[in-house]
N, C-alpha and C positions, 0 to 999 in steps of 0.2 A: 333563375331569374335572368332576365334580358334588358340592356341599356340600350337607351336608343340617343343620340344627339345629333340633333340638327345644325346644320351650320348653312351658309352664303344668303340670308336674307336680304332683305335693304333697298333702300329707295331707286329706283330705275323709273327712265322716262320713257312715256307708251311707244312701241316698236320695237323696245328693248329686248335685251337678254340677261338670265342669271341661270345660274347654273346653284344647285341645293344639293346638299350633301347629309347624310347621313350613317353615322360609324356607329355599328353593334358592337356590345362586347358582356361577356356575361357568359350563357348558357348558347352560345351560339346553333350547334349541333340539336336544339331543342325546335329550332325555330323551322316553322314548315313553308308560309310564306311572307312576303312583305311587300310593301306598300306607302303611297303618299296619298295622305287627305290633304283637305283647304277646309277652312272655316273663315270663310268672312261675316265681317261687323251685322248682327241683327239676322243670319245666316245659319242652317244646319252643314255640319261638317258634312262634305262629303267627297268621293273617291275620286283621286286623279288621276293615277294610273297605280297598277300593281305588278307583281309575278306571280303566276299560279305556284302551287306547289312542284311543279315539272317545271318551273323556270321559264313559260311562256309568259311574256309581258303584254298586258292587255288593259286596255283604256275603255272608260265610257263614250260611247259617239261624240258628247259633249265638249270629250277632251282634246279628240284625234285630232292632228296633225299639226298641233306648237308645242306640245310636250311628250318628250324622250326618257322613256327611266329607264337608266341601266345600274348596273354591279361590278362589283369587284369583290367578288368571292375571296380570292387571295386577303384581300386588306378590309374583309367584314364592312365593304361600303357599300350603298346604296347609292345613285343620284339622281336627280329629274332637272334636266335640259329646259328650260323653259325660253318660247322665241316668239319674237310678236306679241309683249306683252302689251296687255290694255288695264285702263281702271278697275275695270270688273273682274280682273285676275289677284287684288287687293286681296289679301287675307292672312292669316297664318296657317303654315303649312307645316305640317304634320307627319312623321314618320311613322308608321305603325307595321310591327310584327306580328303575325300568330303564332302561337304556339301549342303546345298539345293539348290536345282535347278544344281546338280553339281559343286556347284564351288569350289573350288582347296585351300588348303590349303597346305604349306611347313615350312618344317624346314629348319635350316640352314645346317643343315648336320652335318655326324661326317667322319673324314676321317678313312679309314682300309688299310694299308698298309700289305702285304702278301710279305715278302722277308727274304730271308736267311744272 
């Protein structure tokens, strides 16, 4: 089993920055790659940025160039950089793992509110 927790959500004004965090802990060594979703209000979740299973980190064109995910291997973290935030970056954001065979691990989320 794999834990996943989110942390640095919270109210930011647009142009902003936050920084999200997420610490695995559990079966780590099971875990192939990982990843941040968003789900905003009336919205399907979907991908922000990830890591392949080789460790390359790769974004939707959607996403490219105001969010940053990196790791810490050493302290089982994840994070995603986020710069230039606007309204429409509003959502809950989502840490998710794969695991063997694919299966899907989540957190509970942290929410990011973007308003002035």
């Amino acid at each position: 089993q794999v834990q996943l927790v989110e942390s640095g959500g919270g109210l930011v004004q647009p142009g902003g920055s936050l920084r999200l965090s997420c610490a695995a802990s559990g079966t780590i060594a099971s875990i192939n790659s990982m990843a941040w979703y968003r789900q905003a209000p009336g919205k399907q979740r979907e991908l922000v940025a990830g890591f392949t299973s080789g460790g390359v980190a790769n974004y939707p064109d959607s996403m490219k160039g105001r969010f940053t995910i990196s790791k810490d291997n050493a302290k089982n973290m994840v994070y995603l950089q986020m710069n230039v935030l606007k309204p429409e970056d509003t959502a809950v954001y989502y840490c998710h793992a794969k695991g063997p065979w694919g299966r899907p691990y989540w957190g509970k989320g942290t929410l990011v509110t973007v308003s002035s």
